[in-house]
C-alpha positions in Angstrom: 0.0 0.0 0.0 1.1 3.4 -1.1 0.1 7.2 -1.2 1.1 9.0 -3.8 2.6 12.6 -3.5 1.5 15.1 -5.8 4.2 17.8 -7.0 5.0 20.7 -4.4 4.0 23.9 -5.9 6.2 27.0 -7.1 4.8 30.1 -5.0 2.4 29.8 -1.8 2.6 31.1 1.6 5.1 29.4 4.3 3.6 28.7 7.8 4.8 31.0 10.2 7.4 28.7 12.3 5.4 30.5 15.8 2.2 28.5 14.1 3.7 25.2 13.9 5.0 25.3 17.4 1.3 26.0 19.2 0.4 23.8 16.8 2.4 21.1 18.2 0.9 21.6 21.6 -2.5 21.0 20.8 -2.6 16.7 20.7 -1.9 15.9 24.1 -4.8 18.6 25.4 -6.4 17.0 23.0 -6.2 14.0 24.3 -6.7 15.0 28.3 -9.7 16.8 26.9 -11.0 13.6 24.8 -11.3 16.0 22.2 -14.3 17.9 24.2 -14.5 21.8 22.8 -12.4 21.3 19.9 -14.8 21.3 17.4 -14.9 19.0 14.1 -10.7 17.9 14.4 -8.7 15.2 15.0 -5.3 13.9 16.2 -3.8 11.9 13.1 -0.6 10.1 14.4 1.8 9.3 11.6 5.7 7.7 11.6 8.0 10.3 10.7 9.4 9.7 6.8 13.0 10.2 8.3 13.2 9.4 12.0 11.2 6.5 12.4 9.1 8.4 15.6 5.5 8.4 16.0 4.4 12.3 15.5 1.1 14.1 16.0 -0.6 16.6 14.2 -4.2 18.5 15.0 -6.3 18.6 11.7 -9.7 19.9 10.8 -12.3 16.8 9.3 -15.1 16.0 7.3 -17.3 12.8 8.5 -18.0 10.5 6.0 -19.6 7.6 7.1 -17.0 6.2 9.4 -14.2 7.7 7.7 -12.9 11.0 7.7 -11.9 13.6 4.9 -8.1 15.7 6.2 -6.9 18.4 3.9 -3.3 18.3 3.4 -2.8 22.5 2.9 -0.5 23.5 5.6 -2.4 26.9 5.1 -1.1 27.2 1.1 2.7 26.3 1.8 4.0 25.5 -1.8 5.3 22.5 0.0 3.1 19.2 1.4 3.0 19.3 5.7 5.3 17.0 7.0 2.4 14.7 8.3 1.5 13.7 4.7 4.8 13.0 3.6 5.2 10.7 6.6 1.7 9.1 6.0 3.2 8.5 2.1 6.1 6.7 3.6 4.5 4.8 6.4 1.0 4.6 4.9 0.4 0.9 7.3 1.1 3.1 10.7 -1.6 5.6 10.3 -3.6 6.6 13.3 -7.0 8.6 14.6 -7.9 9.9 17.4 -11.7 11.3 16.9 -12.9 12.1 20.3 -11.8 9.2 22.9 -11.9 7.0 19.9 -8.5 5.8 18.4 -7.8 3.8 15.6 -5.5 2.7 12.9 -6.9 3.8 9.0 -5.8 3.6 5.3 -5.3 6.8 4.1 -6.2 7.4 0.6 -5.4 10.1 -1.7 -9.1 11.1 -3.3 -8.8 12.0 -6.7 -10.4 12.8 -10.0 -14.3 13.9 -9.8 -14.6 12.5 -6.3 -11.5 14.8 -5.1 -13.9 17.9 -6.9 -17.0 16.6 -4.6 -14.6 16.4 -1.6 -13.1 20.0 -2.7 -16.6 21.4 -2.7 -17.8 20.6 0.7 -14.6 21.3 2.2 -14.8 25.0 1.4 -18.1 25.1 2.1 -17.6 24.2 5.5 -14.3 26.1 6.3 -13.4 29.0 3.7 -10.1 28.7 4.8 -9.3 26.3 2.5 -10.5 28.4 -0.9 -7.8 31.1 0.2 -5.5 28.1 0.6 -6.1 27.2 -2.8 -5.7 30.2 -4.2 -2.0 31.3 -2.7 0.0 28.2 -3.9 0.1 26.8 -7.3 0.2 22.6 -5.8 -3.2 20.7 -5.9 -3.4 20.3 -1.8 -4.2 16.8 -1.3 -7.7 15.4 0.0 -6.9 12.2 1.9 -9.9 9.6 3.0 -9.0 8.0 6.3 -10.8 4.8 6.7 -10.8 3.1 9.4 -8.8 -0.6 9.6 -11.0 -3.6 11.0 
């Protein structure tokens, strides 16, 4: 099993380095909180591409049936967030934490009309993502996590 990695783009907008470190604090309230009061996200575990170590991220989501829908934007970077990368080199240790409820998935890279579908409902729900979009030149990934029986 694989996931592919779309081309990084040429121009986009680098997270500020500030961002990614309160980001990184966000999983382990998270989890002390069982994800109470933090809205529609998740905590997708990954093994890093390079070192091997399980890391965390805090993601937005989109339910779909007992899956879930994570955009792959890091906020119109021209490059992919590290968690993808990871989840395209270790694409058998993928993990979810929705709530108190933890499991391992199989991420998949949507594509073609169902990636337009996916698109759509994203930025209907969070905007964000259109001015994503439109500040890098890369197609930002749309990955289905389904859970692993």
């Amino acid at each position: 099993m694989s996931l592919e990695i779309p081309p990084p783009g040429t121009r986009g907008e680098k997270m500020p380095g500030a961002a990614v470190a309160i980001m990184g604090l966000i999983p382990p309230v998270y989890r002390l909180l069982g994800g109470r009061g933090m809205g529609r996200t998740v905590v997708l575990t990954t093994v890093g591409a390079k070192s091997g170590k399980k890391r965390d991220v805090h993601l937005m989501s989109f339910a779909e049936g007992d899956a879930w829908l994570v955009v792959a934007s890091k906020g119109g970077d021209p490059k992919h967030p590290g968690w993808y990368l990871n989840m395209a080199r270790h694409p058998d240790q993928v993990w979810v934490q929705a709530g108190t409820r933890r499991v391992r998935v199989k991420p998949e890279l949507v594509k073609g009309a169902d990636r337009a579908k996916a698109w759509q409902r994203v930025v209907s729900e969070f905007s964000n993502y259109a001015k994503y979009e439109k500040t890098t030149d890369r197609e930002i990934p749309v990955v289905r996590l389904t859970p692993v029986p």
